[in-house]
VOZA-55826 format. One record per atom (N, C-alpha, C, O): residue number from 1; residue in three letters; y, x, z. Coordinates in steps of 0.05 Angstrom, whole numbers. Example, Ala and Ser with C-alpha at 12.3 -4.5 7.8 and 13.67 -1.06 7.14 Angstrom:
<nodes>
+-----+------+--------+--------+--------+
| seq | type |     py |     px |     pz |
+-----+------+--------+--------+--------+
|   1 |  ALA |   -114 |    264 |    156 |
|   1 |  ALA |    -90 |    246 |    156 |
|   1 |  ALA |    -66 |    264 |    156 |
|   1 |  ALA |    -66 |    285 |    169 |
|   2 |  SER |    -45 |    257 |    142 |
|   2 |  SER |    -21 |    273 |    143 |
|   2 |  SER |      1 |    258 |    157 |
|   2 |  SER |     23 |    268 |    161 |
+-----+------+--------+--------+--------+
</nodes>
This chain:
<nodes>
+-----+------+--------+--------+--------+
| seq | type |     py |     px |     pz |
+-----+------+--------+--------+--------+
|   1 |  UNK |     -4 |   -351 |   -886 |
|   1 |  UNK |      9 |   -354 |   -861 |
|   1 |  UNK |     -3 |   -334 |   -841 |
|   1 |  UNK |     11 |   -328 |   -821 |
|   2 |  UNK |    -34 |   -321 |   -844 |
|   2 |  UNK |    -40 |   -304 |   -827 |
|   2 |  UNK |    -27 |   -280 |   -826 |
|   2 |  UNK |    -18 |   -267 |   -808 |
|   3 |  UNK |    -27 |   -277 |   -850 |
|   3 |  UNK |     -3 |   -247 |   -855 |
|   3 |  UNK |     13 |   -248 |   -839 |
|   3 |  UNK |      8 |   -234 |   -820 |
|   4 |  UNK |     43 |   -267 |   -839 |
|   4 |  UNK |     64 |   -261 |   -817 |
|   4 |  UNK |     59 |   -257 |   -791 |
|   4 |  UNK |     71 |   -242 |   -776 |
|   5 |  UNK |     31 |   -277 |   -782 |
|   5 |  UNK |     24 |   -279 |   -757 |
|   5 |  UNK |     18 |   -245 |   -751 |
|   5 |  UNK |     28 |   -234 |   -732 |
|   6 |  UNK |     -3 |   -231 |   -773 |
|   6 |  UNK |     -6 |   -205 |   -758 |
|   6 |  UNK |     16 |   -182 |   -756 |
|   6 |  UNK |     18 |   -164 |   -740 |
|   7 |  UNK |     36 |   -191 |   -781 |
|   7 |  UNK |     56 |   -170 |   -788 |
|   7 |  UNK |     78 |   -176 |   -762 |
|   7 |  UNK |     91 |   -156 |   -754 |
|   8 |  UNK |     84 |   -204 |   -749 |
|   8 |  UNK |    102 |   -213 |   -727 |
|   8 |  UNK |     80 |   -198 |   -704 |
|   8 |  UNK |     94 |   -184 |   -689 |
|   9 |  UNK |     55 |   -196 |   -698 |
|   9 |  UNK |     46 |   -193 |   -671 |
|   9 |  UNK |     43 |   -155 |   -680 |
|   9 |  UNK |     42 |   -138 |   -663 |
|  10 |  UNK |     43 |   -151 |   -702 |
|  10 |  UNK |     48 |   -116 |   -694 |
|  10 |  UNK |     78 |    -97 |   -692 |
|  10 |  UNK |     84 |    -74 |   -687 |
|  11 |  UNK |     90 |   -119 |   -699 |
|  11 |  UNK |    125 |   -116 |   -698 |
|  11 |  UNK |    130 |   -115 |   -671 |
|  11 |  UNK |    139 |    -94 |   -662 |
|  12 |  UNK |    126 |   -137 |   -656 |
|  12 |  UNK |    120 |   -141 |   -625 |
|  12 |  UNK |    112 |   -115 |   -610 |
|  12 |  UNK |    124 |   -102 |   -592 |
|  13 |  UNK |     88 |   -111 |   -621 |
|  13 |  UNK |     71 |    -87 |   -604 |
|  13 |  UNK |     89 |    -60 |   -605 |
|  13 |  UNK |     93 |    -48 |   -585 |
|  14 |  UNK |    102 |    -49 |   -637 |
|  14 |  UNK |    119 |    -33 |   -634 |
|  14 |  UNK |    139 |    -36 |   -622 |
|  14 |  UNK |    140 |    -18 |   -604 |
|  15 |  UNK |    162 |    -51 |   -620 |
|  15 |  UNK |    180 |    -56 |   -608 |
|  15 |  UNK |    174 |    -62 |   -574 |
|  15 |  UNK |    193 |    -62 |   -558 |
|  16 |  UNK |    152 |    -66 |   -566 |
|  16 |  UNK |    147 |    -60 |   -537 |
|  16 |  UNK |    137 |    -28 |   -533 |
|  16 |  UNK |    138 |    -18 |   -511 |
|  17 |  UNK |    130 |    -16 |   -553 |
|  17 |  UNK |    121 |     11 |   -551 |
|  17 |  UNK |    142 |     35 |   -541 |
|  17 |  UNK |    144 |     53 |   -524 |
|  18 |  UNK |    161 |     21 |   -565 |
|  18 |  UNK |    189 |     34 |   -565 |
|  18 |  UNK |    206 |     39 |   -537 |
|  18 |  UNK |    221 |     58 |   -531 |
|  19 |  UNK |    200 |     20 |   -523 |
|  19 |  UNK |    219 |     10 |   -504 |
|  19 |  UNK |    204 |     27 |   -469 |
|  19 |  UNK |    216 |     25 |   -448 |
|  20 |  UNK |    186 |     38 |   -471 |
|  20 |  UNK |    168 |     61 |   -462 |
|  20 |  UNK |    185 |     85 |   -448 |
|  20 |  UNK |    193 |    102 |   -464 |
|  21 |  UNK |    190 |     88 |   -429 |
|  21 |  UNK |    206 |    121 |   -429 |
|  21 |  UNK |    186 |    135 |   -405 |
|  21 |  UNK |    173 |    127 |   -386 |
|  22 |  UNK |    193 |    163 |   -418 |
|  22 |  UNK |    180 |    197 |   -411 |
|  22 |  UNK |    190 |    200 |   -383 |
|  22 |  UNK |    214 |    194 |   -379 |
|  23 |  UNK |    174 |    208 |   -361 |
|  23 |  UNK |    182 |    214 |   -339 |
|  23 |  UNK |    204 |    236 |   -344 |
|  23 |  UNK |    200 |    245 |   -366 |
|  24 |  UNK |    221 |    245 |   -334 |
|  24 |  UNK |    245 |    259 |   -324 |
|  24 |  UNK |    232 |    285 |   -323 |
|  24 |  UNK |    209 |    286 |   -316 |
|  25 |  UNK |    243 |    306 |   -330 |
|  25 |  UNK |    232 |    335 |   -328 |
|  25 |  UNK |    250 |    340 |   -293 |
|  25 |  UNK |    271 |    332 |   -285 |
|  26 |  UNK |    225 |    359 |   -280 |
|  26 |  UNK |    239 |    360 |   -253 |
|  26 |  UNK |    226 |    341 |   -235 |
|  26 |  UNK |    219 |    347 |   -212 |
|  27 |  UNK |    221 |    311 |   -248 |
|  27 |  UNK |    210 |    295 |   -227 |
|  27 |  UNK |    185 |    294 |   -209 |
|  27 |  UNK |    179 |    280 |   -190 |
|  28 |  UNK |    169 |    321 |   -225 |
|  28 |  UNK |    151 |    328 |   -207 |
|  28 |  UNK |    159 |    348 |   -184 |
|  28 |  UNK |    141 |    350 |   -167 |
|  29 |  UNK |    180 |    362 |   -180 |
|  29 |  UNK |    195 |    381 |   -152 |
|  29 |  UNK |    199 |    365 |   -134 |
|  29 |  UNK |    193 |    369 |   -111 |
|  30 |  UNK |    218 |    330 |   -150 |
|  30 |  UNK |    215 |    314 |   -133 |
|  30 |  UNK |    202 |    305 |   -112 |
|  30 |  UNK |    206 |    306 |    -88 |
|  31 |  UNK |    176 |    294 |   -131 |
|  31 |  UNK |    156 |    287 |   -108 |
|  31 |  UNK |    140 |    298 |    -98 |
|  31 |  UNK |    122 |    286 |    -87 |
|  32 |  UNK |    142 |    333 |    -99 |
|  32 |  UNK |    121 |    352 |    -75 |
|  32 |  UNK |    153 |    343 |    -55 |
|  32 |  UNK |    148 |    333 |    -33 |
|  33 |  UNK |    177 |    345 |    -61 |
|  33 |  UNK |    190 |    350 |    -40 |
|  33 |  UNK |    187 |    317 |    -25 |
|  33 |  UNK |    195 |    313 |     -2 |
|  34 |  UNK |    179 |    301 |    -36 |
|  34 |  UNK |    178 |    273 |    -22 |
|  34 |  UNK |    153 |    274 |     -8 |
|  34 |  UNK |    153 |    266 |     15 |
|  35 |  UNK |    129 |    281 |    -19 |
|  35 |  UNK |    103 |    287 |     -2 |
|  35 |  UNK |    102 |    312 |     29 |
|  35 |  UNK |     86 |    314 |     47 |
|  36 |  UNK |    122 |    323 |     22 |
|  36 |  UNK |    131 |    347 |     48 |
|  36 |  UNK |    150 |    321 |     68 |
|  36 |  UNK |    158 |    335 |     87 |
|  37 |  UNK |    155 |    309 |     71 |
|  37 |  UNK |    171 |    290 |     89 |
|  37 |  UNK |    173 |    305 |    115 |
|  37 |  UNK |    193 |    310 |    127 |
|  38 |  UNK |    145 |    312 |    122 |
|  38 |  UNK |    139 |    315 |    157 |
|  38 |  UNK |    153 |    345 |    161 |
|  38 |  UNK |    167 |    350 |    181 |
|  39 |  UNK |    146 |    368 |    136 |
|  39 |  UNK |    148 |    392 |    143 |
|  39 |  UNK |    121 |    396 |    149 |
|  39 |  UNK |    114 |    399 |    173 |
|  40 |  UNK |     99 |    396 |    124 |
|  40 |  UNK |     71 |    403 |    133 |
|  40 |  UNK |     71 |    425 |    124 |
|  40 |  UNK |     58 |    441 |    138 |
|  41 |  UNK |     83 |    438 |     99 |
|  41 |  UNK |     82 |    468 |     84 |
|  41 |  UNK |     92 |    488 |    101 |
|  41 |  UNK |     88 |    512 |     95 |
|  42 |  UNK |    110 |    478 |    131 |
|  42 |  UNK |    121 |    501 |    152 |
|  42 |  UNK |     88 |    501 |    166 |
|  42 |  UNK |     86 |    522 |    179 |
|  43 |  UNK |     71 |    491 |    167 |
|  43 |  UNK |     45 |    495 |    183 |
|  43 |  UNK |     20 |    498 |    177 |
|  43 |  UNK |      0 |    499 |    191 |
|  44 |  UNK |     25 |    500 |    146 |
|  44 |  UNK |     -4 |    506 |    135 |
|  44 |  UNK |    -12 |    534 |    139 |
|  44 |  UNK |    -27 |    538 |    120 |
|  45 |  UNK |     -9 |    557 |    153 |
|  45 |  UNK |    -16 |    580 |    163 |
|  45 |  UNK |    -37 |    570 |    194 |
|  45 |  UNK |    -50 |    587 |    207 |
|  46 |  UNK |    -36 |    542 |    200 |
|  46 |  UNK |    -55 |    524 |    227 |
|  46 |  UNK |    -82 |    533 |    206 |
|  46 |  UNK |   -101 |    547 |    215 |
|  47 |  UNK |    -81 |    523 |    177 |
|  47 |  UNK |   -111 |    510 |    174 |
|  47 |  UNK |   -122 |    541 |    171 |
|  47 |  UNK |   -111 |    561 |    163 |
|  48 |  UNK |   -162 |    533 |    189 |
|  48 |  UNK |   -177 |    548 |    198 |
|  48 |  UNK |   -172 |    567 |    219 |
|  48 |  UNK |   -183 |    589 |    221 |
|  49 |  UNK |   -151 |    558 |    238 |
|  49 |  UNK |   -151 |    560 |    265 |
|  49 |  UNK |   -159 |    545 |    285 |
|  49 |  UNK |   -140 |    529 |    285 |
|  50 |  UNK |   -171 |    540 |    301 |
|  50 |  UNK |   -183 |    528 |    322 |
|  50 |  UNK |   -156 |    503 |    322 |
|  50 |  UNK |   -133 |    506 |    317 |
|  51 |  UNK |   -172 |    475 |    330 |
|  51 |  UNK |   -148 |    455 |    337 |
|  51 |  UNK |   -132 |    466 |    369 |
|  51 |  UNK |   -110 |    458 |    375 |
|  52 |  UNK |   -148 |    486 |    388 |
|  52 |  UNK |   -131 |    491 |    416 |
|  52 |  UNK |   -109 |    501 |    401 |
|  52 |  UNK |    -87 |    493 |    411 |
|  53 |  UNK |   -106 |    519 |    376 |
|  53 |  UNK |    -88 |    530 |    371 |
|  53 |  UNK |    -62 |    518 |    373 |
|  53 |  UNK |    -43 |    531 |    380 |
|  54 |  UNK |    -60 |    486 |    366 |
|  54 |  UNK |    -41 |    474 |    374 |
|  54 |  UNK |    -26 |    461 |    395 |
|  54 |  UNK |     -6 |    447 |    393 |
|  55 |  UNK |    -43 |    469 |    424 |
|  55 |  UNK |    -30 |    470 |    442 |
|  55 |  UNK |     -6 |    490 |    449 |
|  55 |  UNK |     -6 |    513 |    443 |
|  56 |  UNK |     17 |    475 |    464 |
|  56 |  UNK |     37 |    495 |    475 |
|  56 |  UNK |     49 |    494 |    445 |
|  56 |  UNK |     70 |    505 |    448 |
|  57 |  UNK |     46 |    487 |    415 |
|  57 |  UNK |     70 |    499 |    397 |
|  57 |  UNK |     82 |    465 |    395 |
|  57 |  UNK |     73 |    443 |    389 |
|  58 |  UNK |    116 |    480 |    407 |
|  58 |  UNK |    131 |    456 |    403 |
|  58 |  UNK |    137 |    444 |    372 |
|  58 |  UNK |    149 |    461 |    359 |
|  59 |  UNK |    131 |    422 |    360 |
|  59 |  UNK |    132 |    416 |    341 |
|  59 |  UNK |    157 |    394 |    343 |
|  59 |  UNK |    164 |    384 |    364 |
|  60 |  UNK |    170 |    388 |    313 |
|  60 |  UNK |    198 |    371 |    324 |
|  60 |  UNK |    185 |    346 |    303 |
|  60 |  UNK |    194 |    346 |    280 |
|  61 |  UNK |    173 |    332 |    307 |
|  61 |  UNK |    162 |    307 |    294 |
|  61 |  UNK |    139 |    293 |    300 |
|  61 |  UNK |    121 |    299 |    316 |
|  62 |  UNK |    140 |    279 |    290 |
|  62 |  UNK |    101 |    261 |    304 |
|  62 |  UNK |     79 |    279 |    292 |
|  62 |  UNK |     76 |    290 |    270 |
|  63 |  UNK |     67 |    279 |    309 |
|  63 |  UNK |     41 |    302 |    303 |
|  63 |  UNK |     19 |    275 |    310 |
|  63 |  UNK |     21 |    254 |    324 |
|  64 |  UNK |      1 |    285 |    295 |
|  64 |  UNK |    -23 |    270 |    302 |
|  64 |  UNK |    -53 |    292 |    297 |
|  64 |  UNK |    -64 |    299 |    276 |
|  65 |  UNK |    -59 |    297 |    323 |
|  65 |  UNK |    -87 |    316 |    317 |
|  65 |  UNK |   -113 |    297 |    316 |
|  65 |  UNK |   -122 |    284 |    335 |
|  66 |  UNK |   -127 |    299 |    287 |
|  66 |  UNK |   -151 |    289 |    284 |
|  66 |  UNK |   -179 |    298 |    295 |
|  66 |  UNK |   -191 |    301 |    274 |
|  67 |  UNK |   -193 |    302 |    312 |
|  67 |  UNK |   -209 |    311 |    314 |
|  67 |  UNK |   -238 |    298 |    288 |
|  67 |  UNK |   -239 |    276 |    276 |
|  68 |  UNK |   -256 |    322 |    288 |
|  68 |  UNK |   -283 |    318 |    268 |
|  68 |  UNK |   -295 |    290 |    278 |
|  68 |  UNK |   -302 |    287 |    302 |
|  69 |  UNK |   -299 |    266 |    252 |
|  69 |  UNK |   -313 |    248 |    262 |
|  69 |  UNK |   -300 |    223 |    284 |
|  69 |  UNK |   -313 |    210 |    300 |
|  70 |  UNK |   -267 |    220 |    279 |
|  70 |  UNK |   -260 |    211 |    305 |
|  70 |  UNK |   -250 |    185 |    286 |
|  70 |  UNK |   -253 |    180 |    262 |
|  71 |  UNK |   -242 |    176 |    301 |
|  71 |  UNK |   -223 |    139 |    281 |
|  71 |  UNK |   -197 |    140 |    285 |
|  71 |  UNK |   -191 |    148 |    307 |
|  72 |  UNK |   -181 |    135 |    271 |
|  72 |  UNK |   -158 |    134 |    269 |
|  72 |  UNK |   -143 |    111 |    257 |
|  72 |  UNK |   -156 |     96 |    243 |
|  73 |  UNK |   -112 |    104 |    261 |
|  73 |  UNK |   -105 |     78 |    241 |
|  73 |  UNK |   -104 |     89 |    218 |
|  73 |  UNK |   -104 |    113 |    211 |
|  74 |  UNK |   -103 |     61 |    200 |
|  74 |  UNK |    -90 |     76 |    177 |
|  74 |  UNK |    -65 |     73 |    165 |
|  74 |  UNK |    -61 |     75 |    140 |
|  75 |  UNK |    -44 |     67 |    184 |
|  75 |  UNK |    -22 |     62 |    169 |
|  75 |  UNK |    -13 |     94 |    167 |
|  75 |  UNK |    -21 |    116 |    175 |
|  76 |  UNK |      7 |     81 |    150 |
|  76 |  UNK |     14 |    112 |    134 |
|  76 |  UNK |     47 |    122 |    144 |
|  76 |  UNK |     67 |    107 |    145 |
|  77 |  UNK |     47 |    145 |    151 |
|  77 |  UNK |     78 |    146 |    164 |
|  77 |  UNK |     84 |    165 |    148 |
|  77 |  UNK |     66 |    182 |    148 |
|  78 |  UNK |    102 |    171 |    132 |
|  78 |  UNK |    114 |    200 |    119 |
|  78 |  UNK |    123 |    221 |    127 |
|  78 |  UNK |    121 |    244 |    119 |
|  79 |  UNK |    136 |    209 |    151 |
|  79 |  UNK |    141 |    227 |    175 |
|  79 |  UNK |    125 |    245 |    196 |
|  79 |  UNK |    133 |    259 |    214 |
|  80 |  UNK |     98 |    239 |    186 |
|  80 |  UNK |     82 |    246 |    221 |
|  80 |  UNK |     65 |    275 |    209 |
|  80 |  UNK |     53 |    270 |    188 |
|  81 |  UNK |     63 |    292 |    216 |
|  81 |  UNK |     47 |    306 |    210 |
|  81 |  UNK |     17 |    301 |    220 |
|  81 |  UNK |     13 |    288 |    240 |
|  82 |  UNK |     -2 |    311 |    206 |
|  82 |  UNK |    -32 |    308 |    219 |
|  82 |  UNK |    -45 |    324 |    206 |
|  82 |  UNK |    -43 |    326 |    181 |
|  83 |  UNK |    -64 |    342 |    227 |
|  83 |  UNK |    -85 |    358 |    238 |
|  83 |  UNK |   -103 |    348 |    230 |
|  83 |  UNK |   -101 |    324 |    231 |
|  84 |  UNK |   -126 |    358 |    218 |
|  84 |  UNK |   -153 |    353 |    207 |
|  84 |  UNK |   -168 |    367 |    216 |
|  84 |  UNK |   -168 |    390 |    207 |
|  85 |  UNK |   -183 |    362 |    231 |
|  85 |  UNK |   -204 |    379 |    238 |
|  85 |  UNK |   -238 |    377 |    230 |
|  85 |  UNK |   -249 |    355 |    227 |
|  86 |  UNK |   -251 |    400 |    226 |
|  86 |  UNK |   -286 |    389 |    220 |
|  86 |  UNK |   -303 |    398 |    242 |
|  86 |  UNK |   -291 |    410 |    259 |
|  87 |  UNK |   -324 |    394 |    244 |
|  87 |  UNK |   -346 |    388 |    255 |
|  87 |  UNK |   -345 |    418 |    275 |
|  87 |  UNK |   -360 |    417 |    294 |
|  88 |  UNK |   -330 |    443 |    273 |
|  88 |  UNK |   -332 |    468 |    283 |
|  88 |  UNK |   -300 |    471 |    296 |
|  88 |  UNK |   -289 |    492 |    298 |
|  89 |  UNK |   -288 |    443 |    305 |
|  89 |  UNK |   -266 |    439 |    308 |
|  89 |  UNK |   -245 |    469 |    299 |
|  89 |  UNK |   -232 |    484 |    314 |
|  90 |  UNK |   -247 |    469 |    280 |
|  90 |  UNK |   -232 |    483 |    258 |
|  90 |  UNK |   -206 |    463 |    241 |
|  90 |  UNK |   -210 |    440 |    234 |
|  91 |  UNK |   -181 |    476 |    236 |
|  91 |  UNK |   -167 |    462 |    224 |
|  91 |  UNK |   -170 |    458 |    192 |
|  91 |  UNK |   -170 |    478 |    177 |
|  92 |  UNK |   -173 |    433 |    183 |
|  92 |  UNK |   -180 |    440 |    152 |
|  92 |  UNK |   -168 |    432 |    134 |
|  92 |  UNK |   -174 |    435 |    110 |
|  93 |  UNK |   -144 |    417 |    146 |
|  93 |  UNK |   -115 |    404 |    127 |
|  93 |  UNK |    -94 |    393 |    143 |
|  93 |  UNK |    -97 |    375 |    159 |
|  94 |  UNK |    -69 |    406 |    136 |
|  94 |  UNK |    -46 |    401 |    149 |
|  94 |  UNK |    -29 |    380 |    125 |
|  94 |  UNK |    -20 |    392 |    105 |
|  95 |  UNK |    -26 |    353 |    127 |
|  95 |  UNK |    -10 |    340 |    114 |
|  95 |  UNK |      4 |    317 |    129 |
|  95 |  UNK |      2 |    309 |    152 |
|  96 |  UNK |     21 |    308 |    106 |
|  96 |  UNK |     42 |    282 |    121 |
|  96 |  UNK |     24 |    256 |    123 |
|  96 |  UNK |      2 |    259 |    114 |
|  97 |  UNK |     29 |    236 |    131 |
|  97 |  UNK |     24 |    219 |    117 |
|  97 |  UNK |     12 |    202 |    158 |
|  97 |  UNK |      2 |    180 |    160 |
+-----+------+--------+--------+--------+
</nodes>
């Protein structure tokens, strides 16, 4: 009787194996283009410019400038762009989120 028991629980295991599918070729273009939401790749020519640099440039979305060491929320917007700045208020990453 142990026999069927192992030959039924590895029948199981393949037939859940089977049932498994391969991410989509392409689906990674997808999601850089889903991680760009804000339009951060139009502004990554900012990082290692001074944060003044972003005074005066009209931007068409939520911006959020981080200053080095500062608190911020953490909810997450897809939409907002944000400014990173370090300790030499230098820019050091332009992303969404």
């Amino acid at each position: 009787m142990k026999f069927y028991g192992k030959t039924l629980l590895l029948t199981a295991l393949l037939a859940l194996s089977a049932c498994s599918s391969s991410p989509e070729q392409g689906a990674g273009a997808q999601m850089a283009d889903a991680d760009d939401t804000c339009g951060a790749s139009q502004y990554q020519n900012f990082v290692g410019k001074p944060m003044t640099s972003l005074e005066g440039v009209r931007i068409d979305a939520k911006v959020r400038a981080i200053p080095y060491n500062s608190a911020v929320t953490m909810d997450f917007n897809l939409r907002r762009l944000n400014f990173l700045g370090d300790s030499n208020d230098k820019i050091i990453r332009v992303y969404c989120g």
